[in-house]
N, C-alpha and C positions, 0 to 999 in steps of 0.2 A: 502295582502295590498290593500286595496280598493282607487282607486287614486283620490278619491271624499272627503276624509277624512283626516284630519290634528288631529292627535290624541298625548295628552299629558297627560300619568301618573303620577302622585305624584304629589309635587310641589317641588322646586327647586329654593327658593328667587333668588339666581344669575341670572336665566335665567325667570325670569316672567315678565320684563319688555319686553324683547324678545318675549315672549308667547304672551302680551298685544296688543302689536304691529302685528302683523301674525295671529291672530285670532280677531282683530277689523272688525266691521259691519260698511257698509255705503251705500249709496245710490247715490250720487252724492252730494245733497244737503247738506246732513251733516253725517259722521260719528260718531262713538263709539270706542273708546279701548275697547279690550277684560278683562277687569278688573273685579275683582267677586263685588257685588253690594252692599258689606255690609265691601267695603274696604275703607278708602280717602288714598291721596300720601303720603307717608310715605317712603319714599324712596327704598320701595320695590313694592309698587302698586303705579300707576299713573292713576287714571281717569282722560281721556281727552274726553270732544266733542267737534268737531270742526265743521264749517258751511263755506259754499264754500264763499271764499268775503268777508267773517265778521273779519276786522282788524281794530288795534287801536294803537296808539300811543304814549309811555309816553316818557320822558325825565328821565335819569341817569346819577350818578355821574360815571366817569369812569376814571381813570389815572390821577385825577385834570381836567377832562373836564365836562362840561354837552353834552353827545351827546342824541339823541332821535330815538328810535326804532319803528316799524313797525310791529306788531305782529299777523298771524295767533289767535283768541282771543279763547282761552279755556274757552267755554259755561259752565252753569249750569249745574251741572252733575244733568242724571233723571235715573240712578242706582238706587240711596236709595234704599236698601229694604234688610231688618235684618229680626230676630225672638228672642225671648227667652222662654224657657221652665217654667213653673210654677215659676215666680221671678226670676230666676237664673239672666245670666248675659247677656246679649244681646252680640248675636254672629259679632265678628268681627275677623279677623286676630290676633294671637298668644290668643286670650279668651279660645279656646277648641284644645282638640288634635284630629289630621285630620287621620281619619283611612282608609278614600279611598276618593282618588280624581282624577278627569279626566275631562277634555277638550275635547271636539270635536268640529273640525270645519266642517259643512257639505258646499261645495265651490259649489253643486249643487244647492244646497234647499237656500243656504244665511243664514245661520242659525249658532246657538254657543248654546252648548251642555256642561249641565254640572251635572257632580254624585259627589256627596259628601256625608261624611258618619262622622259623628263627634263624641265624646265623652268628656261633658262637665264635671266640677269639683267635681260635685257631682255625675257621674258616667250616667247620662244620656245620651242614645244616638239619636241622631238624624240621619235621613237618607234623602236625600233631592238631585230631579233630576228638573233641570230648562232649559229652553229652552228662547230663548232670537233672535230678530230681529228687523231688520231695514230696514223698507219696500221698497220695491223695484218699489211696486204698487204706493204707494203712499206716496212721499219723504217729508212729513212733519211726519208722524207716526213712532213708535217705540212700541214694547212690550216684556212683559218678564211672563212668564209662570213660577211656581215654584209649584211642589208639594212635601211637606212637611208629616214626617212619623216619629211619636214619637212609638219608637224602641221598649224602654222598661220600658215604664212609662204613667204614666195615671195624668193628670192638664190639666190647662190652657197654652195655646200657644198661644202667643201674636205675632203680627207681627207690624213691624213699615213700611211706605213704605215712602219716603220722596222727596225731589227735592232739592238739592244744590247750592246756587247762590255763597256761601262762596269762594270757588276755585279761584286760581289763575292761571298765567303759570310759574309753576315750574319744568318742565320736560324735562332741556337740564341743565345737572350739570354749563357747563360753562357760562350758562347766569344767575347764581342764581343770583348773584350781583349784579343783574337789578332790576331796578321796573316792576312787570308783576301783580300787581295789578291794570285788565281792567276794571272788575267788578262794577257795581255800582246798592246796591242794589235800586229797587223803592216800590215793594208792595209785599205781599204777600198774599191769598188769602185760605181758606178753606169751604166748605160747599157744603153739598148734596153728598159727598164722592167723589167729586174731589179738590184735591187742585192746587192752582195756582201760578205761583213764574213768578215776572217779575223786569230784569237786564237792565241795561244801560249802553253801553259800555263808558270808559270814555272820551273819548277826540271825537270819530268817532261819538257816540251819537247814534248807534244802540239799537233799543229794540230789547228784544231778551227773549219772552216768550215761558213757557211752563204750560201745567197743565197735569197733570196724574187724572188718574179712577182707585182705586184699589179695587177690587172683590176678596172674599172670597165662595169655594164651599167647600162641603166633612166635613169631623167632624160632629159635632152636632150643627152648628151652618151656615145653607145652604146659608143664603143671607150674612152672616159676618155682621149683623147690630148690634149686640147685645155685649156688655161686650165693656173693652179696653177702652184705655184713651181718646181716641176722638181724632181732632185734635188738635193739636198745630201748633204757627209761632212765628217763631224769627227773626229777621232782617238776609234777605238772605236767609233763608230756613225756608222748610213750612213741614209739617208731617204729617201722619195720621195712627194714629195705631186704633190694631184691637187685636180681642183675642175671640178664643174659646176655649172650653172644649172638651178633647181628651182624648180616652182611648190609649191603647198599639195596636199599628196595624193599627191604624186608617190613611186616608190621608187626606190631607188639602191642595187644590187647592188655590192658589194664583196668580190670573192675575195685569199687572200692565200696560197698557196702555196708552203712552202718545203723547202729538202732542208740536212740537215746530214751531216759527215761529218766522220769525224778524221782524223790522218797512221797512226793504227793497224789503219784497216779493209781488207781483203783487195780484191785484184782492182782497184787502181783504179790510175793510176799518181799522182797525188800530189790531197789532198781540196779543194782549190777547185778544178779542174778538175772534180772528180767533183760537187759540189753544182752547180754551173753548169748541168752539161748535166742533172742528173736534174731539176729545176728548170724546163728549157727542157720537156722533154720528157716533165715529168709533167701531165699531162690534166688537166681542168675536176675543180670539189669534187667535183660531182655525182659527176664517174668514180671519183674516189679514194674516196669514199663509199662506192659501189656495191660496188667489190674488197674497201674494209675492211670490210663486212657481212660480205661471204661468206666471210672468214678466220675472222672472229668467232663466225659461224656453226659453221663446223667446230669451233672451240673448245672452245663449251659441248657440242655433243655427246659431246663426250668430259671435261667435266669437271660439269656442272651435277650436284649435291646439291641431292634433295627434301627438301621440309618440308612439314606440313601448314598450321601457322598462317601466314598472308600474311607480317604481318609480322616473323616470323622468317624467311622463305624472304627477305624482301629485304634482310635483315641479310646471309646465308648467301651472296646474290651478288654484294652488293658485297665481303666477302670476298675469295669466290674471284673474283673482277672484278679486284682489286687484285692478289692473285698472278699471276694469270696476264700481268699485265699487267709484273710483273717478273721475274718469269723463264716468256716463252712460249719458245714452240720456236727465236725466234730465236738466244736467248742459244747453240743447241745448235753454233754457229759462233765464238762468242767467248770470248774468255779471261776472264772474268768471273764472280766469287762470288755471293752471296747476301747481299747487306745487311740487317743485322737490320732497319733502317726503309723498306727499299725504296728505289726512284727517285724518292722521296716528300717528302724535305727532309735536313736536314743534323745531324739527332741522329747522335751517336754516331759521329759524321764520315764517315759511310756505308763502316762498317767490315762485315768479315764477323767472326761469331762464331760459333756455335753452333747459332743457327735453325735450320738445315737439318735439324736432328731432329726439330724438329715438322713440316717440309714435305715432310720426304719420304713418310712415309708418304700424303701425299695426291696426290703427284705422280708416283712411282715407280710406282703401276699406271695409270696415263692415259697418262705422259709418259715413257716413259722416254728418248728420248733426251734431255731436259730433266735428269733429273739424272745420265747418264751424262755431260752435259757440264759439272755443279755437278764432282761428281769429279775431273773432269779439272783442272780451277782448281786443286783441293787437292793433285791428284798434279804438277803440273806446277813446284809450289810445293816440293814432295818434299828438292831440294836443299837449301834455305832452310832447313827444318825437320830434316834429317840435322847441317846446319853448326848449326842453336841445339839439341841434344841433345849434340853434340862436343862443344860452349863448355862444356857446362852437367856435363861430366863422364859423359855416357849413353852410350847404343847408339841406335841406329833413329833413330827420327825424333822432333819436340819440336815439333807445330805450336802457332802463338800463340795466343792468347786473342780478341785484335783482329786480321784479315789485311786488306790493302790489296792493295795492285798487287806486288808480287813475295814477299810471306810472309813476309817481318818480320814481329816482334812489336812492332804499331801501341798495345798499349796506353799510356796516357798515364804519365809520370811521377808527376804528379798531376790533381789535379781539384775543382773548387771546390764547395764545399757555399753553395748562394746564401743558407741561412734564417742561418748564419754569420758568410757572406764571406770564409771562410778555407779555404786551396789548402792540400789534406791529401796527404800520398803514398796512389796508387795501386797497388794490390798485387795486383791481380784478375789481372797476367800468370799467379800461380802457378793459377790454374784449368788445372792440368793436365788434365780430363779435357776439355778440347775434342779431344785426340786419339782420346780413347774414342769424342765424339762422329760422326767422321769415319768410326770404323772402323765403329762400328753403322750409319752411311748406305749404308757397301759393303755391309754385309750385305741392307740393308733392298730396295736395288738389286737384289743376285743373288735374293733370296727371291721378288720382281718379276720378274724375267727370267727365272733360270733359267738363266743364261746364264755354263757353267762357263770360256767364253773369255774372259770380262770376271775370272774368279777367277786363271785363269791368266794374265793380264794385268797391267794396271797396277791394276786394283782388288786383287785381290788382294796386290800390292806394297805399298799402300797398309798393307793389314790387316797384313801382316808385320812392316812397318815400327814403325808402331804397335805393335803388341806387343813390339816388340822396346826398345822404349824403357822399356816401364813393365815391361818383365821387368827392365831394365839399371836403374829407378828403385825398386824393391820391394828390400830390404834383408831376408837370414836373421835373425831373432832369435827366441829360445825358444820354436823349435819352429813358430814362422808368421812366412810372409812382410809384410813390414810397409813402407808407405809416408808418408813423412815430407814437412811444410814444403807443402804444400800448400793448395786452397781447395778448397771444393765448392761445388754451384750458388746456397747459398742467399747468400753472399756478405755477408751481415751478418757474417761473421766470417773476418776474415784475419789472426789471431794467438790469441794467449792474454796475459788478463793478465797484466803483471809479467814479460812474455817479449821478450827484445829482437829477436829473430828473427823474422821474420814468417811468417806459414804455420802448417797443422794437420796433426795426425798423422793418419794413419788414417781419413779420412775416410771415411765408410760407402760413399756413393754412387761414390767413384773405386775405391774397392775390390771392392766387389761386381763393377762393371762391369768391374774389372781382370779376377776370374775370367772374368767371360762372352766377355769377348774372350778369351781365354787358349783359351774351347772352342771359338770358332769358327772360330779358327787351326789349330784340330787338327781339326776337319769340313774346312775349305779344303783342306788335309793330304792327308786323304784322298779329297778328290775331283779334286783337278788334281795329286797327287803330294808331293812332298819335296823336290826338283831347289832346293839354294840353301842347305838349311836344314841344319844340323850337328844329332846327333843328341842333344849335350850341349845345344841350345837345345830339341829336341823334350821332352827330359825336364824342364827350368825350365818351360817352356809345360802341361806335364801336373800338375807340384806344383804350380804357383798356383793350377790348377783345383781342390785339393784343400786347401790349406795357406792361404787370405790370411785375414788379422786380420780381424775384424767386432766391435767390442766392443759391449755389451748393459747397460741398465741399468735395474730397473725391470718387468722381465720387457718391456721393448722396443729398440728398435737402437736406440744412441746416436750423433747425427750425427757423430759423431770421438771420438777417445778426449779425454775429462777432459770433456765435455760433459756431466755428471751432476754435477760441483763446481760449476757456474757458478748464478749466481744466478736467481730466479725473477723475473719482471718484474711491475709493478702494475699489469697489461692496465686495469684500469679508472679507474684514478687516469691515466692517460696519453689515452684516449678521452673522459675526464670534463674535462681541460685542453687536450686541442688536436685533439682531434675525431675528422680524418681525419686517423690515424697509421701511413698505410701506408710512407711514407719515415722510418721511425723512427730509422735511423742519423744519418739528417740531425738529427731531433729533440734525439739524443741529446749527437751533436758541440756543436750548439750550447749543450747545458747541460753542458756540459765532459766529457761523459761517452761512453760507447763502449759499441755491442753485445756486444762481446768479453766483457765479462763477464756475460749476461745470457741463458736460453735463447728466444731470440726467434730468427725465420728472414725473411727477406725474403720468400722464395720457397720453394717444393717443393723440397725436398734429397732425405732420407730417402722423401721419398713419392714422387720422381721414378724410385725404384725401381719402383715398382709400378705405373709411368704403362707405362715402358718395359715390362718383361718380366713384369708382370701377377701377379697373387697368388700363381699356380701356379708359375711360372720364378722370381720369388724364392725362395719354397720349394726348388727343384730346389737354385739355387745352395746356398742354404746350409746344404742336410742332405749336401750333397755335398761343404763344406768344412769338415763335422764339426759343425753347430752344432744342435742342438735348435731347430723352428721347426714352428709348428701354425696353424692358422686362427683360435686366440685369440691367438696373440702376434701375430701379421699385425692384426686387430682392436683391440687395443692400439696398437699403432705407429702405426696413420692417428689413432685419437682424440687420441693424444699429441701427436703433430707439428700438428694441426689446431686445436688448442688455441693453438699458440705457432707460429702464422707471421701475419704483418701484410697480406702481397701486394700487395708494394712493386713489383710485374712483372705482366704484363698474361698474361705464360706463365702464373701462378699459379692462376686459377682455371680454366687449361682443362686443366692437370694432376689440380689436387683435384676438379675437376667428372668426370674422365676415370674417378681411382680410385674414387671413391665411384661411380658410374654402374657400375661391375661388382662390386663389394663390397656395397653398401647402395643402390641407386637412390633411392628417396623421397629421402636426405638430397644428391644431388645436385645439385637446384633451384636454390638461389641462388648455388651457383658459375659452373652453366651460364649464370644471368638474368647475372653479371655477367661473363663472359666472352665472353657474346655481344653484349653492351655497352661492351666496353673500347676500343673506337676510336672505335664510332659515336656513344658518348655522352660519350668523354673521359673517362674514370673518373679516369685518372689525374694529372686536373689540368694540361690543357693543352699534356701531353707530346703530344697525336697532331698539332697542326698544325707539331711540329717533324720529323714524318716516321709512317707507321704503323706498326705491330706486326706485323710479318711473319709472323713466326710464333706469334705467340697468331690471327691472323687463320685460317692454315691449319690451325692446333691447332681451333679451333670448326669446321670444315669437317669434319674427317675423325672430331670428337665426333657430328655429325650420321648420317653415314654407317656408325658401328660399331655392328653389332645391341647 
């Protein structure tokens, strides 16, 4: 087993959206599904490209409401590229019978690797090996190589190669109901053997061109200028076939190179101009090949994590293969977040959340100007999150839960539970501790760097801001500071029974982290000064560190206060009826009932304490806010919580695999078996060919590398 290679035989419709998804190309700028090029979505194949930033916005009818979504925008697909044999039928999915077919992914070279062996109606066979990339050198480029080999016959072979602007976003079953027609076509173009396709997103008003170069070598026909229907364009897509004359044996080289660009990208003066010529004047595969090696190459130098067993080292690179591939160093030019599922497909609408607490740590000592320019997204967005902390009655800043293109709060009004069918409200906005999340990335940065002019800069702003909210959001009462109406990570619980208000008090984890941020405002303090800060906020910032609520129950932390009233669940009556019951909220909705009253966790809450600032920093915080805390109440609190979480999130076990790995080693096995199999094996039921797991992906990468 070669741990450089992600290799798939036959084909297998149940699991090719999966395949699409884990063998996608990207660059930073924009990725690819791995989708064969002569497919559209059809419920079995889903071509998506995606572009870092590029989202857009329609309005749906939903439950009797109009609400309005936020969408990652599925680009022009520039796959196109068919063939047919002397007239026959132009090869697509179910047209010919598949006599050998294989996938490679090469996670060194950046590369998708593909043999195919066909045999069409009239007994023709085709033989056909393609090679496909998305340059790494230079993140506006894409090519696709294909040499073609008629078996056992002798005509013309025609080839079509095209650019599709037709696509929609149809690639998350439960949002089909939506409007995801972003699309708008404007022009299309052909002549001199490139064609041109240019889209307009519809509401955001992004252009978003591309043009392809399709070259013909081998056969009887060397330049490909001769025979074949010429171009064609139709509104939204534009074409260009080609056709030579082939005996039996013969090959037929097919290059298909293209360049994409928006109206958002730097330096160009308007982007069909700028696709056209880089197009013209990007080189043969082979060269584009050659350059994206040697990027790729610098890459892993600096990022590959060892393993000793094979196949875990090839789990570990496809991984980091997939990070790197969305957020490389490109992105360190663009305005652009962290999607929890990557440039990868259209879960979760290729929203930004959270993640970046699990990536930074793996990326902040390799890459930092990579996350000094995640930062930058989130400070740039600063306004946004100052004007939704004013709305919202605060100070500082109030970043979203969900962020898109200017830092609105993208999360959904609602959201459909499919084992149901029924559109419940959405209340995951009050996860206030994504700010917490933001301010620990600054920290995670400067600890990285070192670098007290990023503290006295906008990083730093960032942390002040942030604290300055959750100091404006902690409320005086009897004697500790106390935080109200909120969620915490594990998200099965966005209220209390019998409570018409949505939100929980006192959340353990927002609170804990409230104090830690509270001290690292006051280390920032004093390393880059006070210039800003009023002395009446110095002192709030010094009591939280001393004063915030943590309630206890049990001789353990209780995930929020009244979390010791709530009921006990029948773990085994519920695994004895429906198996795998890791979406158990769903479960429950549909038997008319609610996690709200039951101690069950989706995910690591209370134990995401211990992921982040480790057995001993917990400890620190909370003998430091007065509370009695030893290495048997710490022991306690993982078995308890361990007991009652489902790991309804693919984060799940690379948190509980994280804590138990420096608490208990032996009992960390089977988190890590299934954390390092939460994408490659689909654990969680089909979710990864609607996009990867970003950060449970970089969460196993940087389990690998901490002694």
């Amino acid at each position: 087993m070669d741990p450089w290679l992600l290799t798939y035989d036959g084909f297998d419709p149940a699991r090719e959206g999966l395949r699409e998804a884990l063998t996608t190309l990207g660059n930073g700028y924009f990725a690819t599904r791995g989708t064969v090029p002569e497919a559209r979505a059809d419920g079995t194949h889903y071509p998506g490209t995606y572009v870092a930033g590029c989202y857009d916005r329609l309005f749906s009818q939903v439950a009797g409401r109009s609400v309005d979504n936020e969408d990652l925008v599925n680009a022009p697909n520039w796959l196109p590229l068919t063939f047919r044999a002397d007239g026959g039928d132009w090869f697509a999915p179910g047209h010919a019978e598949i006599l050998t077919c294989r996938h490679v992914l090469d996670m060194r070279q950046g590369t998708l690797s593909r043999l195919l062996r066909i045999r069409d109606r009239r007994g023709r066979v085709v033989w056909l090996e393609q090679r496909r990339l998305v340059s790494m050198d230079d993140p506006h480029l894409a090519a696709l190589s294909t040499t073609i080999v008629a078996e056992n016959w002798s005509g013309t072979l025609e080839i079509r190669s095209a650019l599709d602007g037709r696509v929609v976003n149809d690639g998350v079953a439960r949002y089909r109901g939506l409007n995801g027609r972003h699309l708008v076509p404007i022009c299309a173009h052909a002549s001199h053997g490139v064609i041109e396709l240019l889209t307009r997103t519809a509401t955001s008003r992004v252009e978003i061109a591309l043009a392809a170069r399709t070259t013909l070598a081998g056969g009887r026909c060397p330049t490909g200028t001769r025979g074949g229907g010429g171009e064609r364009v139709e509104e939204g897509w534009v074409g260009d076939d080609r056709a030579v004359e082939v005996t039996a044996g013969e090959e037929v080289v097919v290059e298909k190179v293209v360049a994409l660009y928006t109206s958002r990208d730097r330096a160009i003066a308007e982007s069909e101009a700028a696709a056209r010529s880089a197009v013209v004047r990007a080189g043969s595969f082979e060269a584009l090949l050659k350059r994206h090696r040697r990027a790729w190459e610098r890459l892993w130098r600096r990022a590959h994590v060892a393993a000793e067993d094979t196949g875990v080292q090839r789990i570990l690179n496809l991984y980091v293969f997939h990070l790197l591939q969305t957020a490389s160093p490109h992105i360190a030019e663009l305005d652009a977040g962290l999607p929890a599922r990557g440039l990868h497909g259209e879960a979760y609408r290729g929203h930004v959340f959270w993640d970046e607490l699990f990536v930074f740590p793996f990326l902040a000592p390799r890459f930092p100007e990579i996350t000094r320019a995640l930062l930058r997204y989130r400070w740039r967005r600063l306004p946004e999150a100052r004007w939704a902390a004013r709305a919202a009655g605060h100070s500082g800043a109030m970043f979203p839960w969900q962020s898109g293109s200017d830092g609105r709060e993208e999360t959904p009004e609602l959201h459909l539970n499919p084992r149901s069918g029924r559109w419940l409200p959405d209340r995951s906005h009050l996860q206030r501790h994504i700010g917490l999340a933001v301010a620990f990335n600054v920290w995670q940065h400067y600890l990285a760097t070192k670098d007290t002019g990023f503290l006295a800069g906008f990083g730093g702003e960032l942390l002040l801001e942030v604290a300055r909210f959750f100091a404006s959001l902690a409320t005086w009462e009897n004697g500790r500071y106390v935080i109200r109406g909120v969620m915490g990570p594990d998200e099965y619980h966005d209220g209390y029974p019998g409570r018409a208000e949505p939100g929980l008090d006192n959340n353990a984890y927002t609170n804990v982290m409230t104090a830690w941020l509270m001290r690292r405002v006051l280390d920032m303090i004093a390393l880059v000064g006070s210039e800003g800060v009023s002395r009446e906020e110095i002192d709030r910032f010094t009591g939280m560190t001393r004063r915030m609520r943590v309630d206890f129950h049990d001789g353990v932390i209780s995930q929020f206060e009244g979390y010791a009233a709530l009921e006990e669940l029948d773990w085994a009556a519920y695994r004895e009826k429906y198996g795998d019951i890791r979406r158990l909220d769903r479960i429950l909705e549909a038997e008319d009932d609610t996690p709200n009253r039951y101690k069950v966790s989706k995910q690591a809450d209370v134990l995401m304490l211990f992921h982040l600032l480790g057995a001993r920093g917990l400890g620190e915080i909370l003998t430091g806010l007065g509370y009695e805390w030893d290495a048997a109440a710490a022991e306690r609190t993982v078995d308890y919580y361990l007991a009652r979480t489902c790991h309804g999130s693919t984060l799940s076990a690379v948190v509980h695999a994280g804590v138990l790995a420096r608490m208990r080693p032996g009992a960390s096995e089977p988190f890590l078996v299934e954390a390092l199999n939460g994408d490659v094996g689909d654990l969680q039921g089909g979710t990864t060919a609607e996009g990867i797991h970003l950060g449970a992906m970089a969460g196993v990468a940087v389990l690998f590398e901490t002694p």
